[in-house]
C-alpha positions, 0 to 999 in steps of 0.5 A: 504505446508500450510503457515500462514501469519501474516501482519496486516497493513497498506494497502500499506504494505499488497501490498508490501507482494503480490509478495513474494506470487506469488514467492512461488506460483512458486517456490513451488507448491500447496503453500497455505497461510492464513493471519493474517490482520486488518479487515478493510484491510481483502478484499485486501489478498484475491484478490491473488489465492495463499490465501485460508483464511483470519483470521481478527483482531483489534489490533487498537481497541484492544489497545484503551481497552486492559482490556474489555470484548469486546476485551477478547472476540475477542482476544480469537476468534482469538486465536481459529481460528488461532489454527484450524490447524497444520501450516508448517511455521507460517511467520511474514512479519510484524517484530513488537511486535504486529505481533509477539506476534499474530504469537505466538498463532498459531501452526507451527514454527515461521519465521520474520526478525532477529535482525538487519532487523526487524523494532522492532528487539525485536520481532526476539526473538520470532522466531524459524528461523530468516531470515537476509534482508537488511533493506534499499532495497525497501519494496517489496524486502524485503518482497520477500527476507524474504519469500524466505529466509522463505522457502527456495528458490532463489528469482531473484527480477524481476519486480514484480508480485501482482498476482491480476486478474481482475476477482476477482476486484468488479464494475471494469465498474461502476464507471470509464469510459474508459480513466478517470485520477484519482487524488490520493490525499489522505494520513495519513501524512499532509506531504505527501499532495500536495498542493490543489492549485497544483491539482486544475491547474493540473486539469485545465491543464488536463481538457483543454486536454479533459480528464475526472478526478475521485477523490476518497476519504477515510474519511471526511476531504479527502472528502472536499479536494477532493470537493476542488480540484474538484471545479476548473473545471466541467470535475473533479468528486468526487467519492462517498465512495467506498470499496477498491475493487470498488477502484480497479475497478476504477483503473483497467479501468482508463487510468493514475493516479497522487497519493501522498505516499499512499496505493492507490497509491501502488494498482495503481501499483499493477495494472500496471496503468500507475501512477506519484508518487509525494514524499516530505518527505518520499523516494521512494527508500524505498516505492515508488510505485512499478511495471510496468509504475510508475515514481516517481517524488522526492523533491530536497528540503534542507530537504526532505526526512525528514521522518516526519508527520509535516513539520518543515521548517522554511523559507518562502514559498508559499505553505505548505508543502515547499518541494513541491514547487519543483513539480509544476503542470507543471512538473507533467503535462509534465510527464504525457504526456511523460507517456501516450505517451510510449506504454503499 
């Protein structure tokens, strides 16, 4: 069977989809799958043994010039190579108007969430079978639901399998020493940072302890923050620019991770890296990192989770954003020994 993938951002919710691939991979045999992703995420299906091809496209750009011959040119690109073959089901993981309308130019019956389970329910009416998913379950069930549903398997939702090998990791020895904690502090939404001043005395606290710290960073305004955080003690080190894969080598050889809400985050757990994620304003029941050795730590604040790009708390606070307030760095700290502690 040959199945067509469309889920096309953002990094964390690509990982969520990997575990439904490696139920299909046991439920039906010789399953192979291409994918439909934003090329800046293109390298990350490609880490699973069940995908065959990756089909890149721009839709952040595209939209930015929907009319230019530049974006006529790629779009017809794609619709070229997503016609190369005949599909036995055409899936789309992503339930949005966007993801519905590329899975509409590729050749095979379509599959998505239906009207009450999509995020834009509006793109169930372009599919030739619907699949009914409880909405409030955890991304990743979700995505193992719907594809089970899809093709037509019992799916137990067992601790869940990425199916991402260590083999198909790049630089897995470069950049990480054996034994380094990695502080993920990087995310989209303000909201979601915790305070620079937490993670300058968590790192202190962590230093003092003999452990080695590796920061990463994805753009320039994470890069000064990372520079910041860094600065408290010389046993920290920013991380030159990586690509994801050399991300995941750093992880894979890293003894335990601290991370915000964020895609990194979601591959540490991809990976089994013991990991303590930090949730302000988003729910960890909803999107919390997921697999073996995580442990979430959640705000117990009068507004959280609040679901919002920008705090709206009006109180007085000593640190932005408020609800953070209730995850000070001594708690994390103590998780992170009680972690590290339990056998792996």
């Amino acid at each position: 069977m040959k199945v067509l993938i469309v889920k096309t951002t953002s990094l964390g919710d690509i990982i969520h989809l990997l575990p439904a691939l490696t139920d299909a991979q046991a439920a039906c045999p010789g399953i192979r799958f291409d994918w439909v992703v934003e090329s800046a995420f293109q390298e990350v299906p490609k880490w699973h043994p069940a995908v065959d091809h990756i089909i890149p496209v721009q839709m952040r750009k595209w939209r930015k010039s929907p009319f230019s011959k530049e974006t006529r040119q790629a779009f017809r690109h794609y619709v070229h190579k997503v016609r190369e073959q005949q599909y036995d089901r055409v899936i789309d993981a992503q339930g949005l108007i966007k993801s519905a309308f590329l899975a509409r130019k590729a050749l095979g019956p379509r599959y998505g969430l239906d009207f009450r389970s999509a995020w834009e329910p509006l793109a169930s009416l372009t599919y030739h079978h619907r699949v009914s998913v409880n909405p409030n379950q955890h991304a990743v069930d979700r995505m193992r639901l719907l594809m089970a549903g899809c093709l037509g398997y019992e799916c137990s939702l067992s601790t869940p399998d990425y199916g991402i090998k260590n083999t198909l990791l790049a630089d897995k020895n470069k950049y990480a020493p054996d034994g380094a904690l990695i502080f993920i502090h990087g995310t989209t939404w303000r909201t979601k940072e915790w305070p620079v001043q937490y993670w300058q005395k968590l790192l202190r606290r962590v230093a003092a302890e003999g452990f080695k710290v590796l920061i990463p960073w994805g753009n320039e305004r994470e890069y000064q923050r990372a520079k910041e955080i860094a600065s408290a003690h010389s046993n920290a080190e920013v991380l030159p620019k990586l690509t994801l894969a050399q991300i995941a080598g750093v992880l894979a050889n890293a003894r335990a991770a601290v991370g915000v809400d964020t895609g990194i985050g979601h591959l540490a757990a991809a990976l089994a890296l013991p990991q303590i994620s930090l949730y302000g304003p988003t729910d960890p029941l909803a999107t919390g990192a997921m697999g073996a050795n995580q442990v979430h730590l959640k705000a117990a604040f009068i507004c959280s989770p609040c679901l919002k790009e920008r705090c709206a708390y009006k109180g007085t606070t000593e640190v932005e954003p408020a609800c953070f307030r209730t995850l000070p760095p001594d708690r994390v700290w103590y998780t992170i020994q009680q972690l590290m502690e339990k056998p792996q």
